[in-house]
Every structure is written in structure tokens, then in C-alpha cells.
C-alpha positions in Angstrom: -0.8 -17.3 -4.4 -0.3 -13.7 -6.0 3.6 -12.7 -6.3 3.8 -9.2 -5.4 6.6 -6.4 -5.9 6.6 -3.5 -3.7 9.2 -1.0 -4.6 9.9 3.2 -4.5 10.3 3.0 -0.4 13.3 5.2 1.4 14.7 7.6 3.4 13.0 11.2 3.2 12.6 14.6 4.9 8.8 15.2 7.0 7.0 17.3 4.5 8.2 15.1 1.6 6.5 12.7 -0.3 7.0 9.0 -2.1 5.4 6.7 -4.4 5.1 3.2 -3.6 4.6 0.5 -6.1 3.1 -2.9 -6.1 3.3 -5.1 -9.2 1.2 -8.1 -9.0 1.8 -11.9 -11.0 -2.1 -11.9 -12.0 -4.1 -9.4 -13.3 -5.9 -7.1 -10.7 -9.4 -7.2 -11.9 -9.6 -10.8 -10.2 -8.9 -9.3 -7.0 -12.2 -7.8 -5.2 -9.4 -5.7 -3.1 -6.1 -4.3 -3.0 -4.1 -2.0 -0.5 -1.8 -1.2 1.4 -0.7 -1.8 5.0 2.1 -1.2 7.2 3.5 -2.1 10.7 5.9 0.1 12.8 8.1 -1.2 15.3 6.5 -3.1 18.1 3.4 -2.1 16.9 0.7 -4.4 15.3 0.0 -4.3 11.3 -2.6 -1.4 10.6 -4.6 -0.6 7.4 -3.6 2.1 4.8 -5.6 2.5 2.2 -7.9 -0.6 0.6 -9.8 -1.0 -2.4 -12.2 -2.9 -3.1 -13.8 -3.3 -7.0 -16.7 -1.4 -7.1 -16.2 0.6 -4.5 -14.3 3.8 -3.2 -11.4 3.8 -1.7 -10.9 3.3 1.8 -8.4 5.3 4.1 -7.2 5.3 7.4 -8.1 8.6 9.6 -4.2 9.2 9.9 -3.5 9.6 6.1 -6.5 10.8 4.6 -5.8 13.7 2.8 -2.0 13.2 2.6 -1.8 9.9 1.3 -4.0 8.5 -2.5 -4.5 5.5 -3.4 -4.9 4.2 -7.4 -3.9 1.0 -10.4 -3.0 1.0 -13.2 -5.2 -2.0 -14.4 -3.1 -2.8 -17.9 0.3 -3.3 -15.3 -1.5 -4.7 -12.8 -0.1 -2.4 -10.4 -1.3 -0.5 -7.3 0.3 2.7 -6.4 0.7 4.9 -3.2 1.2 8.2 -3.2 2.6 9.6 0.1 2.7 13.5 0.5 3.5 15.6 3.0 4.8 12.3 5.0 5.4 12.8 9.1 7.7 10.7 11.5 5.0 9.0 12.5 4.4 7.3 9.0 7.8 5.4 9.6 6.8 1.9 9.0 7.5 -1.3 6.4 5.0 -0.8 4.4 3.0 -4.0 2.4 0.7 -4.9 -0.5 -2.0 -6.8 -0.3 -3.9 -8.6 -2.5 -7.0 -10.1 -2.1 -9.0 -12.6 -4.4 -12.2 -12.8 -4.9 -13.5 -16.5 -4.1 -11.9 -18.2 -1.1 -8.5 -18.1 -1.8 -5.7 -16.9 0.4 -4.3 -13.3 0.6 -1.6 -12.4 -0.6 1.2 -10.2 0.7 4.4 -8.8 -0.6 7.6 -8.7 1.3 7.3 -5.3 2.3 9.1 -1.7 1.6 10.9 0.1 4.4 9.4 4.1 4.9 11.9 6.4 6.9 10.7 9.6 7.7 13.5 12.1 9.3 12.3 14.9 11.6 
């Protein structure tokens, strides 16, 4: 499987904004999709923002507009930028990558998102 990095989560203010970053162990033009999820307490994990080579992105209805999605192909990385962040985006956020083929996903450990009212 992938390793994956997340990093740049925290503590911040509603109306602020983060950057989260995933650094993957294998380049990112061999997965046919990356993204982000996340999973709030007692709540099930829900999608992000994915995507998939090829294609556009793909955002969830509660963060479009707010949140963008992009790599950085030569650090195999996959960023997320957060703006204008709400209470409700409170959640461990993860990385997924996904191969193309039939091998497994991979996921990192997951960066912790506090949003303060």
C-alpha cells in the first residue's frame, strides 16, 4: 500500500481558513483518484472532495465554494484548501489514495480540524 502524510490540521476561528496536506510514498499519476474525507464524532466517514485523473473535481454540497481541491504532481502531494471554515467542518480529516488496477486504497492516519464558534 501507499504511505500517506496528512499534515497543516488545528485549531481555528469560523470564518478562517487552513491548508491540508497529503504527501504520498508513490507518485500520484498511478492513482486514478485522490481526495479527501473526513468523519466527525459519531458520525459515519463522508466524502470531501475527490479526484479522479481525467476528470473534474468532485465536491461535497457542504463545502463547495469554500473548500478547493488540487496536487502538486512533482511532490506527489494533494492539497486542501479550507476557507471560510464553520463548526460544522469539525472533523479528522483523511487522504485517500486510490490506484488504478485492483489494488487496495489507501488511507492516511488522519488530521484533526477544530473549528471554534
Amino acid at each position: 500500500q501507499v504511505q500517506l502524510v496528512e499534515s497543516g490540521g488545528g485549531l481555528v476561528q469560523a470564518g478562517g481558513s487552513l491548508r491540508l496536506s497529503c504527501v504520498a510514498s508513490a507518485s500520484i499519476l498511478r492513482a486514478i483518484g485522490m481526495g479527501w474525507y473526513r468523519q466527525a464524532p459519531g458520525k459515519q466517514r463522508e466524502l470531501v472532495a475527490i479526484t479522479a485523473t481525467g476528470r473534474s473535481t468532485n465536491y461535497a454540497d457542504s463545502v463547495k465554494g469554500r473548500f478547493t481541491l488540487s496536487t502538486d504532481n512533482a511532490k506527489n502531494t494533494v492539497y486542501l484548501q479550507m476557507n471560510s471554515l464553520k463548526p460544522e467542518d469539525t472533523a479528522v480529516y483523511y487522504c485517500l489514495y486510490r490506484p488504478w488496477g485492483t489494488g487496495p486504497d489507501s488511507w492516511g492516519q488522519g488530521t484533526q480540524v477544530t473549528v471554534s464558534s
